[in-house]
N, C-alpha and C positions, 0 to 999 in steps of 0.2 A: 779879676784878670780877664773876665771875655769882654776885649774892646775890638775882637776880630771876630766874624760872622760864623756862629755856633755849626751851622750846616760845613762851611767851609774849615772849619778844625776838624767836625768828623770825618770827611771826606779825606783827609790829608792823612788821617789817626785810621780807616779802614786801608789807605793804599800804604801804609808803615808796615814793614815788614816785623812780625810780631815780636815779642819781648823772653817767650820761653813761659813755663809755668811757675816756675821758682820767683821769677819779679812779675809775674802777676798775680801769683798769693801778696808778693812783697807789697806791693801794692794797693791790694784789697786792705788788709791788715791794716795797713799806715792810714788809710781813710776811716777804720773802723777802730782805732786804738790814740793813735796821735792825735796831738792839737795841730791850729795849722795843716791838715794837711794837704793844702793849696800847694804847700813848697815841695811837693812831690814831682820831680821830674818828669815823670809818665814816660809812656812808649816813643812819642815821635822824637824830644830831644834827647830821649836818651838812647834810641839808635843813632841819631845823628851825631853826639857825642864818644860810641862807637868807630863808627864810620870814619869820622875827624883821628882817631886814634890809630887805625888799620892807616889810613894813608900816611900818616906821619911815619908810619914804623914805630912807633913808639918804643920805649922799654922803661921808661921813668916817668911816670907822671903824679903828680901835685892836685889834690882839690882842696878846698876852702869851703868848709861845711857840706857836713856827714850827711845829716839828718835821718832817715829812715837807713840808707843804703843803697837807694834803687841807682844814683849816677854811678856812685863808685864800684859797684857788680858791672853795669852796663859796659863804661871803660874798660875796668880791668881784665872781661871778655876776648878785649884786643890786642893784652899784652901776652909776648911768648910766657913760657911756664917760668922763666926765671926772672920777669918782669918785674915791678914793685912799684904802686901806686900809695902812697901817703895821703893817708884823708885828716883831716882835721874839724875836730868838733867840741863843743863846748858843755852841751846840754844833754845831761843824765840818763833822762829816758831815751831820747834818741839813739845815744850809745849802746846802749843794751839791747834795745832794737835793733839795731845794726851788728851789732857783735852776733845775734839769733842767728842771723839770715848770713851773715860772712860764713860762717859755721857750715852751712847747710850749703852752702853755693861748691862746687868744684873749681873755681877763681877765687874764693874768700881767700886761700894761701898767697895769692898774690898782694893783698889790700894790710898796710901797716893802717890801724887808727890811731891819732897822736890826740888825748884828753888835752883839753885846757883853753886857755887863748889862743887864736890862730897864729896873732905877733908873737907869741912868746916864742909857739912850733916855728914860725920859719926863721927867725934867728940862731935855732939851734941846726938848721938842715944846711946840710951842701949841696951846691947843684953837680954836675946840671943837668935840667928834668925837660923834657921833649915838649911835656904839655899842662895845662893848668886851669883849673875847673876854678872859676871863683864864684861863688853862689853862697853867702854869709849876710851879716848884719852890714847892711848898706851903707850908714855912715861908716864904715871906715874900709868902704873899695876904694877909694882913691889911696890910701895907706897899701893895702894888701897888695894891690896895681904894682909899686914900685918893690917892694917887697918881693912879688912873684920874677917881676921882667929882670930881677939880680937874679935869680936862680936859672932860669931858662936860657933855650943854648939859644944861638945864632940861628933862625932857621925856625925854631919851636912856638906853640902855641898858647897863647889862649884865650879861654872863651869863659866871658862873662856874663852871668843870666841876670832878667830883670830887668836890663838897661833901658826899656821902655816905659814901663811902671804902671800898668794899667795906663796907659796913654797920661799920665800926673806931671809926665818931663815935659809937656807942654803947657801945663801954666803950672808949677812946684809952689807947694802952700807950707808942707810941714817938715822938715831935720831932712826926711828919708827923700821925699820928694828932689827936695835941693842937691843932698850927697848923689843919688844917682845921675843926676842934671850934671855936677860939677866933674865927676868922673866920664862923665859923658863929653865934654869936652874937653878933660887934659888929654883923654885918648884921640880926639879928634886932631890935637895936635901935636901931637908928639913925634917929632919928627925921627926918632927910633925906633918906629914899626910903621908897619901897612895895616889896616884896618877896614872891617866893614861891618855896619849893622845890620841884620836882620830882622823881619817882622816873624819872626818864630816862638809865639806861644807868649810869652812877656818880655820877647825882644829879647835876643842874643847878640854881641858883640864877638866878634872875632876878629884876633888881633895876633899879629905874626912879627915876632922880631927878627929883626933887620940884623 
């Protein structure tokens, strides 16, 4: 994932306003216990996923894989105390990993985890959710994409990570490569939201419906 100049990520990661101690144990842990743990959000976009949450106003928001915990703590940081953020996850260790640290967090009370398939979770939910974290198994964002933007209000967000793929969307060889590519262009054109990608870490997409 560094296809952006290693000096210019620290640089950007020292003037980020820090993350607290609680997700930087979270953090350390996920590097020293998970697999994977590349898919860790880290400090910069997950204050900017903060950030993103405080301006919306939020009070309902939607992510699309758990994994350690670090995004869904970060967001749910910015909802009021009656807030409710629904995460969605799949994989076992991760879960329990994340259930440790919900626990321990003073925002855990805010964060529902829903086990299972992501499609199953959002068939079963109602909206409608302010904002939406989609950061899951790549083949099937273009699925989750319509799935989320039924749930989300008029006005509300979201933001999908990855979209750049280690720079892969510029010539796509293998399933994942392709899905993020093809997601990558039904948002481009979709004439029911406004959009913009960003070179933030593996490429964030944000995406606001209309």
């Amino acid at each position: 994932m560094n296809f952006i100049d290693e000096r210019i990520e620290r640089y950007a990661y020292d003037h980020t306003q820090g993350e607290g101690e609680l997700l930087s144990r979270l953090a350390e842990e996920t590097h020293q216990t998970l697999e994977l743990p590349v898919m860790l959000t880290g400090r910069v976009e997950g204050r900017f996923l903060k950030l993103l949450a405080q301006i919306l106003g939020a009070r309902r928001i939607l992510e699309i894989g758990t994994f350690s915990g670090y995004s869904a703590l970060s967001m749910a940081e910015a909802l009021p105390e009656d807030g409710v953020l629904v995460t969605c996850e799949i994989d076992p260790p991760a879960i329990e990993f994340a259930r440790r640290y919900f626990a321990r967090s003073p925002h855990g009370k805010k964060v529902v985890l829903r086990e299972g398939p992501a499609l199953e979770t959002l068939r079963s939910l109602e909206g409608p959710f302010d904002m939406a974290f989609i950061d899951a198994d790549k083949e099937n964002y273009p699925l989750y994409y319509e799935a989320v933007l039924s749930l989300l209000r008029p006005g509300g967000l979201i933001v999908a990570d990855n979209v750049l793929w280690s720079g892969r969307v510029l010539d796509p060889v293998d399933s994942h490569d392709k899905a993020i590519n093809r997601f990558n262009r039904i948002v481009a054109s979709d004439g029911r939201v406004e959009s913009v990608m960003l070179t933030v870490r593996d490429g964030i997409y944000c995406i606001r419906k209309k």
